[in-house]
C-alpha positions in Angstrom: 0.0 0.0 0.0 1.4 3.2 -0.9 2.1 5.5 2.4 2.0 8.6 0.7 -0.9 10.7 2.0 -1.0 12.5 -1.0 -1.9 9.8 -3.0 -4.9 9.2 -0.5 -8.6 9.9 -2.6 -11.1 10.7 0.1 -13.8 11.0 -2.3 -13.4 7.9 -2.6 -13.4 6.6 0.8 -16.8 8.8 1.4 -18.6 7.0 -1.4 -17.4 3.5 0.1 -18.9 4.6 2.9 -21.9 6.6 2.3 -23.2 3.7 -0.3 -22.6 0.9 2.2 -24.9 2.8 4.9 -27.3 4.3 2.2 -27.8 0.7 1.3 -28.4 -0.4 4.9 -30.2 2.5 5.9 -33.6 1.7 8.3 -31.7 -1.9 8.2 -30.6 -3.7 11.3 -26.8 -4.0 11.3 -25.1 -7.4 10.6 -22.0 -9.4 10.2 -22.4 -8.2 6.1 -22.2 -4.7 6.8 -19.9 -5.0 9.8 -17.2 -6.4 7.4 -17.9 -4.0 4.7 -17.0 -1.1 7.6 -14.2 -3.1 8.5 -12.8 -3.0 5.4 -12.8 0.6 4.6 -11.4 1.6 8.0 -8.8 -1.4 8.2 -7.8 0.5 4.9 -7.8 4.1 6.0 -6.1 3.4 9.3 -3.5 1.5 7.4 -3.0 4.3 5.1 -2.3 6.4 8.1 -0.4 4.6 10.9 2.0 2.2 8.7 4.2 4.8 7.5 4.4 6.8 10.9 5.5 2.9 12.4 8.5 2.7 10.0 9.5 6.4 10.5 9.6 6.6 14.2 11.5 3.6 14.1 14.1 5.3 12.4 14.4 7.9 14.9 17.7 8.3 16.7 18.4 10.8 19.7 14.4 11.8 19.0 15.5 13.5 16.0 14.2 13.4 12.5 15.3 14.8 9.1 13.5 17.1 7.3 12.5 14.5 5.0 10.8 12.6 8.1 9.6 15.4 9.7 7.2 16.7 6.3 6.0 13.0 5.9 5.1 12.9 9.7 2.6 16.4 8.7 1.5 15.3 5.7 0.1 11.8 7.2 -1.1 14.2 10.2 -3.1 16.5 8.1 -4.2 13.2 5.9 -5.3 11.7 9.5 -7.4 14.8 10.4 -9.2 14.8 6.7 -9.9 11.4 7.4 -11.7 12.2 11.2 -13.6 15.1 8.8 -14.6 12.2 6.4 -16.1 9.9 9.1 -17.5 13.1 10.9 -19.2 14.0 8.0 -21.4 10.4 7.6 -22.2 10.3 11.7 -19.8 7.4 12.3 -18.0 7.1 15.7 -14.5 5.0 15.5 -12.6 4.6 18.8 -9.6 1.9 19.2 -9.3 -0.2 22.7 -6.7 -2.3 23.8 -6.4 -5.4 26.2 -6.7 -3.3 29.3 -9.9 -1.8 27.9 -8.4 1.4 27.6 -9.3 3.5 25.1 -6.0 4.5 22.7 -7.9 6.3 20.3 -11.1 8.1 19.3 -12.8 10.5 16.6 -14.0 13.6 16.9 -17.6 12.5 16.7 -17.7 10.5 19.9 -16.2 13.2 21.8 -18.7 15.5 20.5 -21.7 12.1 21.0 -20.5 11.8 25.1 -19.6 15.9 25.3 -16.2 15.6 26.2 -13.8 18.5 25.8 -10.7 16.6 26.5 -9.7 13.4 24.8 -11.0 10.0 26.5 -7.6 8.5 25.2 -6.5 6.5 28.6 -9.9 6.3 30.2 -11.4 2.7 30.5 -14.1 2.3 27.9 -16.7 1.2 30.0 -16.1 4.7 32.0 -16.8 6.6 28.9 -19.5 5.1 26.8 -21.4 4.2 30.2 -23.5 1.4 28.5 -26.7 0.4 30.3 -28.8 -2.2 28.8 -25.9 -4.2 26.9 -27.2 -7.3 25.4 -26.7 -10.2 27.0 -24.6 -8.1 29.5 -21.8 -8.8 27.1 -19.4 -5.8 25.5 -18.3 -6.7 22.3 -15.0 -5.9 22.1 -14.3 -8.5 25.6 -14.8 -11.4 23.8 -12.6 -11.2 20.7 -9.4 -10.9 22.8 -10.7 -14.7 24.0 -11.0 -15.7 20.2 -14.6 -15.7 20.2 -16.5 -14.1 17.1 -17.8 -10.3 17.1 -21.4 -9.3 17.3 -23.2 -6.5 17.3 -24.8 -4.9 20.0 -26.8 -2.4 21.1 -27.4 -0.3 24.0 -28.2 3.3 25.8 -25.7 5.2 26.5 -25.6 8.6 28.5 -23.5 12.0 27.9 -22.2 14.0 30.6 -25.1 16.1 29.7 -27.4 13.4 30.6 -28.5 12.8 26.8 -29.2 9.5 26.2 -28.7 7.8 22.7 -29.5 5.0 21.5 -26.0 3.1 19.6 -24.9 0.1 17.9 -21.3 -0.9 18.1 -19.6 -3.0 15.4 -15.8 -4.5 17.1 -13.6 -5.2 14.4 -9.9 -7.2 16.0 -6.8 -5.9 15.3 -4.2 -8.2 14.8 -0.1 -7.6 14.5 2.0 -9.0 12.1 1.9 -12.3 14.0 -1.8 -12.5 13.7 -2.0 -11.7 17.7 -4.7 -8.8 18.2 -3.4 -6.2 19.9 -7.0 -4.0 20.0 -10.2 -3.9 19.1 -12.0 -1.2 16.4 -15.5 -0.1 17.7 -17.3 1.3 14.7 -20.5 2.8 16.6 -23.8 4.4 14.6 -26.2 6.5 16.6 -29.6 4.7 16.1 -31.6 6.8 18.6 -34.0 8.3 15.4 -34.6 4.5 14.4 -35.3 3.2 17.8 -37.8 6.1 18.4 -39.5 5.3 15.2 -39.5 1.5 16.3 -40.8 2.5 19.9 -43.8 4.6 18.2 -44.7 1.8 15.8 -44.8 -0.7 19.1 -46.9 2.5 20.6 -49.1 2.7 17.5 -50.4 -1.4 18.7 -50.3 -0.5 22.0 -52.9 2.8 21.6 -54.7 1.2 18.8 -55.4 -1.4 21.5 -56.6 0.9 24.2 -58.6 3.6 21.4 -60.7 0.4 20.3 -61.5 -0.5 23.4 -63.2 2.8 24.3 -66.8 3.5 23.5 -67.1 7.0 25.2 -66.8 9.7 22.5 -65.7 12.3 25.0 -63.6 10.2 26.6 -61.9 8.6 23.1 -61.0 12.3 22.4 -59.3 13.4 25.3 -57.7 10.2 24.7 -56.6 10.6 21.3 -55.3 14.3 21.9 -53.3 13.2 25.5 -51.7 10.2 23.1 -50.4 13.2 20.9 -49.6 15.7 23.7 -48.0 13.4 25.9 -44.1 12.8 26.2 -44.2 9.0 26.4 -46.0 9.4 23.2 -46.0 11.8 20.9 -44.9 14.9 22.6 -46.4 17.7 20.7 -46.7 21.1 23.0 -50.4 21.5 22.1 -52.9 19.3 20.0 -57.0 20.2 18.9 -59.6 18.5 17.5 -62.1 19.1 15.0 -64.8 17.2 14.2 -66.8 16.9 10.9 -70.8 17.4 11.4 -72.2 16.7 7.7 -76.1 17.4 8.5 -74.6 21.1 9.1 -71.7 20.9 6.6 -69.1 22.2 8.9 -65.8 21.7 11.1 -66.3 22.1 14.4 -63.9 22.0 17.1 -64.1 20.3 19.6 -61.7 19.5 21.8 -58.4 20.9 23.0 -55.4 19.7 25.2 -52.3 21.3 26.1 -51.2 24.7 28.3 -51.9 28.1 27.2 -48.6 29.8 28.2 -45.3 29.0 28.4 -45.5 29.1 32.8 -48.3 26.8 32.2 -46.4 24.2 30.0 -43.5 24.1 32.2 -45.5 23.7 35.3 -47.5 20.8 33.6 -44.9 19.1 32.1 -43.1 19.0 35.2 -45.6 17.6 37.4 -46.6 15.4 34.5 -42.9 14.7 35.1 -43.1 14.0 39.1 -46.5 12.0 38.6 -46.6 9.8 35.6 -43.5 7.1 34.8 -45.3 6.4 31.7 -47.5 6.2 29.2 -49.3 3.6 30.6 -49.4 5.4 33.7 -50.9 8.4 32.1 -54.1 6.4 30.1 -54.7 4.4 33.6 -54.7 7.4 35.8 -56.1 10.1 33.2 -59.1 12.4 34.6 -61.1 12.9 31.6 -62.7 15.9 33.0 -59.3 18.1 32.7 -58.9 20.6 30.5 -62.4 21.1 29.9 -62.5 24.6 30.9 -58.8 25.5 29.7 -58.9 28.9 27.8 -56.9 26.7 24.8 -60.3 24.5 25.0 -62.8 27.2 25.4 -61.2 29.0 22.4 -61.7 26.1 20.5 -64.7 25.6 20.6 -65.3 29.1 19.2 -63.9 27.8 15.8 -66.4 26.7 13.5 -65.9 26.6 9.2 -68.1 25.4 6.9 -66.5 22.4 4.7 -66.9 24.5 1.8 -64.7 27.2 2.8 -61.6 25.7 1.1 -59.7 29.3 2.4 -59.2 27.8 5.8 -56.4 25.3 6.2 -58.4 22.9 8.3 -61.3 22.5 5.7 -58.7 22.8 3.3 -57.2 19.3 5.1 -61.0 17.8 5.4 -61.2 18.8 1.5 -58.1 17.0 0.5 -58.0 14.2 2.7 -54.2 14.8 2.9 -52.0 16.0 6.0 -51.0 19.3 5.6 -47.4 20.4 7.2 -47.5 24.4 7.6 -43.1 25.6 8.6 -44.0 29.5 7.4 -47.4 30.4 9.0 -46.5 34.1 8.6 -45.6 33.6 5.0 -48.1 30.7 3.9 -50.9 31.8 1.7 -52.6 28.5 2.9 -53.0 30.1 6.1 -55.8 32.8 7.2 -54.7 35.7 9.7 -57.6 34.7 11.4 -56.3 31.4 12.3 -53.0 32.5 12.4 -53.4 34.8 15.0 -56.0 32.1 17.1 -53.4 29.3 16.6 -50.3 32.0 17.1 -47.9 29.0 16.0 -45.5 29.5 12.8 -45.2 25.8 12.6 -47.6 22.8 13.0 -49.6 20.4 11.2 -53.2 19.2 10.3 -53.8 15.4 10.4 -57.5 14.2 9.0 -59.0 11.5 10.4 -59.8 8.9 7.5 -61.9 5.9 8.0 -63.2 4.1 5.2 -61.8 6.9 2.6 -63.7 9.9 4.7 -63.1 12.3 6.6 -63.9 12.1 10.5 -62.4 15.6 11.3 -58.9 17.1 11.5 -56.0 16.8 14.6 -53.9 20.0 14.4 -50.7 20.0 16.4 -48.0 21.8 17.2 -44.8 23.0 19.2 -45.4 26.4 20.0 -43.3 26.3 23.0 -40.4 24.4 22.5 -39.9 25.3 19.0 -38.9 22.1 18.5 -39.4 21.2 14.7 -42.1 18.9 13.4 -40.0 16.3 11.3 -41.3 14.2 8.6 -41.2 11.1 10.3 -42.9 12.4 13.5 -46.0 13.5 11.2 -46.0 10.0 9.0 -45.9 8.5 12.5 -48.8 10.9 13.6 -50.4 10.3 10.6 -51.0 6.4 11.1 -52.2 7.2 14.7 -54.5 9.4 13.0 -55.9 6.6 10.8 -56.4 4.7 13.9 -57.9 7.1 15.7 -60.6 7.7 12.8 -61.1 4.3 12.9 -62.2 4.0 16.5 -64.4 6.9 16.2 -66.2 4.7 13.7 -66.6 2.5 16.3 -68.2 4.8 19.2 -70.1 6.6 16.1 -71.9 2.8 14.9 -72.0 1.4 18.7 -73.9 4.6 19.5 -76.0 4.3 16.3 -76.5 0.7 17.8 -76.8 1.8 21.2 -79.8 4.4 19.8 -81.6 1.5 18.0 -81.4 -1.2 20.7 -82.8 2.1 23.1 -85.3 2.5 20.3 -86.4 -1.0 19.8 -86.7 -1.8 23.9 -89.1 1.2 24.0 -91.0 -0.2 21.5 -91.2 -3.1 22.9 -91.9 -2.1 26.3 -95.1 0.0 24.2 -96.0 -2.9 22.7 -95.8 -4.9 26.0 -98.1 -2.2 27.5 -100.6 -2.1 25.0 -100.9 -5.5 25.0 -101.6 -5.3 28.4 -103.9 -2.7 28.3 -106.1 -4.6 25.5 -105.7 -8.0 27.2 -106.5 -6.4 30.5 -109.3 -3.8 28.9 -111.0 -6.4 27.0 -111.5 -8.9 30.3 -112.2 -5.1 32.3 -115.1 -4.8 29.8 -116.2 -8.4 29.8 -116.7 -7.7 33.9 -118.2 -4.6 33.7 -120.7 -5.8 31.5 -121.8 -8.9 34.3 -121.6 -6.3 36.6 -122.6 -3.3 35.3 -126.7 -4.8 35.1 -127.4 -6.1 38.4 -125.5 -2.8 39.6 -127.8 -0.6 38.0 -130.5 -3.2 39.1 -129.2 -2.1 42.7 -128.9 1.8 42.0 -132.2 1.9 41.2 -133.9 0.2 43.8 -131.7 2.4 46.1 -132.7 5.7 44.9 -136.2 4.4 44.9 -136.3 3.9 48.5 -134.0 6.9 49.0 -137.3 8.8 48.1 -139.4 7.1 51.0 -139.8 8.0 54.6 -138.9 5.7 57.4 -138.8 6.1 61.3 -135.6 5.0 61.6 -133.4 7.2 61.0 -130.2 4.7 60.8 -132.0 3.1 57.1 -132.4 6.5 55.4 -128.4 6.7 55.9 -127.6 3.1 54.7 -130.2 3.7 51.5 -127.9 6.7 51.0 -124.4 4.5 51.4 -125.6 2.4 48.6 -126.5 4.7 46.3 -123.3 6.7 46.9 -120.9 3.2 46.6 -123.2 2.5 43.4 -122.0 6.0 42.2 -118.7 5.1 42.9 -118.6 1.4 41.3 -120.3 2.8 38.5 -116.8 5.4 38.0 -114.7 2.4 38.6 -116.3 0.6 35.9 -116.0 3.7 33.3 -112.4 3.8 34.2 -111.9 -0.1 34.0 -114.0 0.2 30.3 -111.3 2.9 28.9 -108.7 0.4 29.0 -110.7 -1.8 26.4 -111.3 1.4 23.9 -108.9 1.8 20.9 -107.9 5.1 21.6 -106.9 6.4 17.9 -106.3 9.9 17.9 -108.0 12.2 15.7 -105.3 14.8 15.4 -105.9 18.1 14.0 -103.7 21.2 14.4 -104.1 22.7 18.3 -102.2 25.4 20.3 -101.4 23.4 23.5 -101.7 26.4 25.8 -105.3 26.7 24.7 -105.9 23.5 26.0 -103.9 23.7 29.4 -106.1 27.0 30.1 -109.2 25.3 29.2 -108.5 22.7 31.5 -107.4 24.9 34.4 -110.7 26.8 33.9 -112.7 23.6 33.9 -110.7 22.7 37.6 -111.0 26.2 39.6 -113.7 25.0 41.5 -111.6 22.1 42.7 -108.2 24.5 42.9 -110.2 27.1 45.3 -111.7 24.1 47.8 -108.7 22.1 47.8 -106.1 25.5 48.6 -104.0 25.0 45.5 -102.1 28.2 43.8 -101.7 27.7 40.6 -99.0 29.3 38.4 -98.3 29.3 34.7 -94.8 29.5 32.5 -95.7 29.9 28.8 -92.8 30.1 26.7 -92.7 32.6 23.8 -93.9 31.6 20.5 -95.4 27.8 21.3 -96.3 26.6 17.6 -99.7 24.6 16.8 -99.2 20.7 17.0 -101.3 18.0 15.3 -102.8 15.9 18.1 -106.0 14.8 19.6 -107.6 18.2 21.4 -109.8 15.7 23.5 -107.6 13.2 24.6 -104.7 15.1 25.5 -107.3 17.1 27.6 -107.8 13.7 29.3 -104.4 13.2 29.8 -103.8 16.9 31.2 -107.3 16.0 33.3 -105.8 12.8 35.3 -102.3 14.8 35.8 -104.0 17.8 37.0 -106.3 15.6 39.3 -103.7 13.0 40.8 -101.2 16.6 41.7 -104.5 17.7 43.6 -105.1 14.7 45.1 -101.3 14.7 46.7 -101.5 17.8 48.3 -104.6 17.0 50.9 -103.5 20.3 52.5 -102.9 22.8 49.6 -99.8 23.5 47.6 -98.5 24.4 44.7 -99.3 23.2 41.2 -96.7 25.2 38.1 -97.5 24.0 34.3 -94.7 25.2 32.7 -94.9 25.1 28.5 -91.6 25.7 26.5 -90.2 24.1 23.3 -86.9 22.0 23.1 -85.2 20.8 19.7 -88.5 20.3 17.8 -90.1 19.1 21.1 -93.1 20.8 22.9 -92.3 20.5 26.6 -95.4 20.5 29.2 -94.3 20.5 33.0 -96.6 19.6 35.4 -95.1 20.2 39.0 -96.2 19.7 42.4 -95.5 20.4 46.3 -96.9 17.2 47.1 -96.1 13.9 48.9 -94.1 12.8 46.3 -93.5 9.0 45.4 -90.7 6.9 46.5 -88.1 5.7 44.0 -89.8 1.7 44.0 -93.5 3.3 43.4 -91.8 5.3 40.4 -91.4 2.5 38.3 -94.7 1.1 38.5 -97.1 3.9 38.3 -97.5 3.4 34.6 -98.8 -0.3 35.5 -102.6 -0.6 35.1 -104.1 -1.0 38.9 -101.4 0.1 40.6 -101.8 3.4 42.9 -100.7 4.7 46.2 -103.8 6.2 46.6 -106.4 4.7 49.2 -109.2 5.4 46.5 -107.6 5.0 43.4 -107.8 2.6 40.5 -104.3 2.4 39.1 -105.8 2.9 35.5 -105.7 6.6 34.8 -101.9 7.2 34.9 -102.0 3.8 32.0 -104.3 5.5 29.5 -102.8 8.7 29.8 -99.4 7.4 28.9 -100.8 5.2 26.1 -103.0 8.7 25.0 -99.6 9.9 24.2 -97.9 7.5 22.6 -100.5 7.9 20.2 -100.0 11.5 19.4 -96.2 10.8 19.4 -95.3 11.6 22.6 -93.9 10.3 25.8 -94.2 11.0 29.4 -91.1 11.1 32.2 -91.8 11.4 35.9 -89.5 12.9 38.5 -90.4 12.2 42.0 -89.1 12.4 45.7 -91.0 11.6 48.5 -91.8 14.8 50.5 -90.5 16.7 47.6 -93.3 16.6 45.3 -93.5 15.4 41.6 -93.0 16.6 38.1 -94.4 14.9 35.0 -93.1 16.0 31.8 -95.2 15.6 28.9 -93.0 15.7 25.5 -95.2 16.2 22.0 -93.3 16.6 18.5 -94.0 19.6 16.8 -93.9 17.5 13.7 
């Protein structure tokens, strides 16, 4: 080999090189590549110690000729081009002998553990502080026993306290007498490929944890602490937006992350002090934080319609593409308005895809630590965000199902209840019939002696029991006899509050002799409905009556009208005994009643009187407390 350093070509030497770890690059190291390395450094540290051998030999009285002395430079300027070439590619090269002492190192390792001095003499265990090592195992131990090389890796810690993650490569270096004398480390910083490894494992591990959830509110906080956090993704700040299509918009909806630099720091650190991972973070998560944040409450201020292709995020929806903004001050894709809500020069909008459409948009960025948003960190981000579209699919059909299975037990229950009404209405009629003719039979006879004279006194009172208890069966069998009728509404268009008035009039009489105030709420603007006039007066009848009937010592009855989403509200409230929480759930059952003198059967057709029209009926009762029943009509 030619010693001449000027005859040294380190172009070449850099395209040996770059090739052989452009070829390998994303690629686990192995014994291929390892001797491909070997081979190009054997050669360049060759080139540059051979010469240097045979001319110190030469040296007598530590003097050198001229001659010596300019080949001793040049090969010393030849050795520091070399350190530039290997600097250049990220490759660290450190020689260590028998003692584990390191002889000799390149600048980048130095600059790798931050040393300012050269580690020549230290041990090299002392220098690269390995944790983690393989097997326990440093590479370089076992060649000097005439075992084979490997490659390892392991963590390694700075006198900063940065951590990297490395590979070493230990090449032997043997004499002229084939004895190895020291070992050649060729290490490769592999931190960037480790993260991307770890965030791939993390991309299972969330998908895992996101398809398991069914909350919607709680999946979003989720989603946007997986991008926030520091175990995860570790973006400063992160909103969501969420695509409504009945209205055609982007609405945000959610937002996590500080508001202020104070803020972040004091987050981060006790995020720090509290949480040892992510794991830790997704068990122990209050999904209730950050709901009042100013970040969150100025997010959800942000509405644009789809079609507003000006603003980025519908821009993003529009495209189904992520969008990475580095200029914000200087991109035209950007509106001042969001510029100056965001106030970031650098982020990124993610959609949400799931089945080729959009679910909304994840905007993120690092407003505080400035830290830039690299290309693999938003690929990355961007396969979370698939993910995370995917299991708001999920919530979004299980609540569909949820709504349909609420849907179809309500039916049922209806259907169950009618049933029962019909079943129970038709045998109610069969018995009134039988009983309804010897009954009269006995009313009459009763109110035909009621008109005689006797001297006893004690007779004219029992004639006048039975003709009031005949009165009374007589009621019992009207109500008993509504349960058999078919009860199909003739709508036609009505203003409730017409009826509720009518039907207040109709009662004063029993309001003034029973002590009951009455009070009124009508909304503003009630619209006309279509239902039956007369049986919703029924139904407002038996409310009305059983309220009265609690309060045995006055009160307070409010009907309150209002409308609600399409919905005609009617509240009827009391100050009366109330119900307890076991009576609640049967009062719609025909016969039951927690009155002494009731029938059970009014409550049962009002309900069903509903239904018809549309409707439903929710009661809200304490005992002591009073009751409110709250009738629901569609304006529909």
């Amino acid at each position: 080999m030619n010693n001449d350093p000027s005859t040294f070509n380190p172009k070449t030497t850099i395209d040996k090189l770059r090739n052989i770890l452009t070829e390998y690059k994303g690629r686990p190291l192995d014994e291929d590549l390892s001797g491909m390395i070997e081979n190009v450094c054997l050669g360049i540290k060759n080139d540059f110690t051979k010469g240097d051998d045979e001319i110190e030999g030469t040296l007598k009285n530590d003097e050198l000729s001229e001659e010596s002395k300019d080949i001793l430079e040049r090969r010393k300027r030849g050795r520091r081009k070399n350190d530039n070439i290997i600097y250049a590619i990220g490759v660290g090269l450190s020689l260590v002998d028998r003692d584990s002492k390191i002889i000799w190192a390149n600048k980048i390792i130095c600059d790798w553990m931050d040393f300012n001095d050269s580690p020549v003499g230290n041990y090299c265990h002392d220098f690269y502080h390995c944790v983690d090592v393989e097997g326990g195992i440093c590479p370089y131990s076992e060649l000097f026993k005439g075992e084979k090389g490997h490659i390892i890796e392991a963590w390694i810690t700075g006198n900063s306290g940065k951590r990297m993650r490395i590979q070493h490569i230990a090449t032997p270096i043997a004499n002229e007498n084939g004895n190895i004398e020291s070992v050649l480390l060729v290490t490769i910083d592999v931190t960037d490929r480790e993260k991307f490894v770890q965030r791939l494992l993390l991309l299972q591990q969330l998908g895992k944890v996101m398809q398991g959830t069914l909350h919607l509110d709680k999946l979003l906080h989720l989603i946007l602490t997986c991008v926030t956090a520091g175990y995860a993704f570790g973006f400063n700040r992160a909103m969501l937006f969420l695509v409504n299509r009945e209205q055609n918009a982007l609405y945000g909806k959610l937002a996590v992350g500080p508001s202020s630099p104070e803020e972040a720091s004091h987050i981060w650190q006790e995020m720090s002090k509290k949480y040892s991972s992510l794991k830790n973070i997704l068990e122990e998560l209050d999904y209730s934080h950050n709901i009042d944040t100013p970040l969150n409450t100025m997010l959800k201020l942000m509405v644009y319609p789809l079609t507003d292709r000006k603003e980025i995020v519908a821009a993003c929806v529009e495209e189904k593409k992520t969008i990475i903004i580095r200029d914000a001050d200087n991109d035209p894709r950007v509106t001042k308005e969001f510029k100056n809500i965001l106030n970031a020069n650098e982020f990124v909008c993610v959609p949400l895809m799931a089945k080729k459409e959009p679910k909304g948009v994840i905007v993120a960025d690092n407003v505080f630590t400035k830290e830039p948003i690299t290309d693999d960190l938003v690929n990355i981000l961007t396969m979370f965000a698939n993910q995370a579209a995917s299991a708001l699919e999920n919530v979004e059909t299980y609540k569909r199902l949820e709504d349909k299975m609420d849907q179809l037990t309500r039916t049922q229950q209806k259907l169950i209840r009618s049933e029962k009404l019909v079943s129970i209405g038709t045998m109610a009629a069969y018995v009134a019939h039988e009983i309804r003719n010897p009954l009269v039979t006995i009313g009459g006879f009763a109110k035909s002696l009621s008109r005689f004279k006797f001297e006893d006194s004690r007779i004219k009172t029992n004639i006048g029991i039975v003709v009031e208890e005949v009165k009374r069966l007589e009621k019992i069998l009207n109500n008993f006899t509504d349960l058999g009728k078919s009860h199909i509404p003739e709508k036609s268009s009505v203003q409730i509050c017409e009826i509720i008035e009518s039907t207040c009039t109709l009662m004063e009489n029993f309001f003034q002799e029973k002590r009951i105030n009455l009070y009124k709420e009508f909304g503003p603007e009630i619209p006309r409905i279509m239902v039956d006039p007369v049986q919703i007066k029924q139904v407002f009848l038996n409310i009305i009556m059983n309220a009265i009937e609690s309060m045995p010592n006055g009160g307070d009855i409010t009907v309150k009208i209002r409308t609600v989403n399409e919905i005609i509200q009617i509240d009827i409230i009391d100050t009366g005994k109330g119900m307890s929480q076991d009576a609640l759930q049967k009062i719609f059952y025909p016969f039951f009643t927690t009155k002494s003198k009731g029938t059970g059967v009014g409550l049962a057709v009002s309900l069903k009187i509903i239904e018809d029209n549309g409707g439903n009926i929710d009661v809200k009762s304490e005992s002591g407390k009073g009751t409110a029943m709250t009738l629901s009509l569609p304006i529909n």
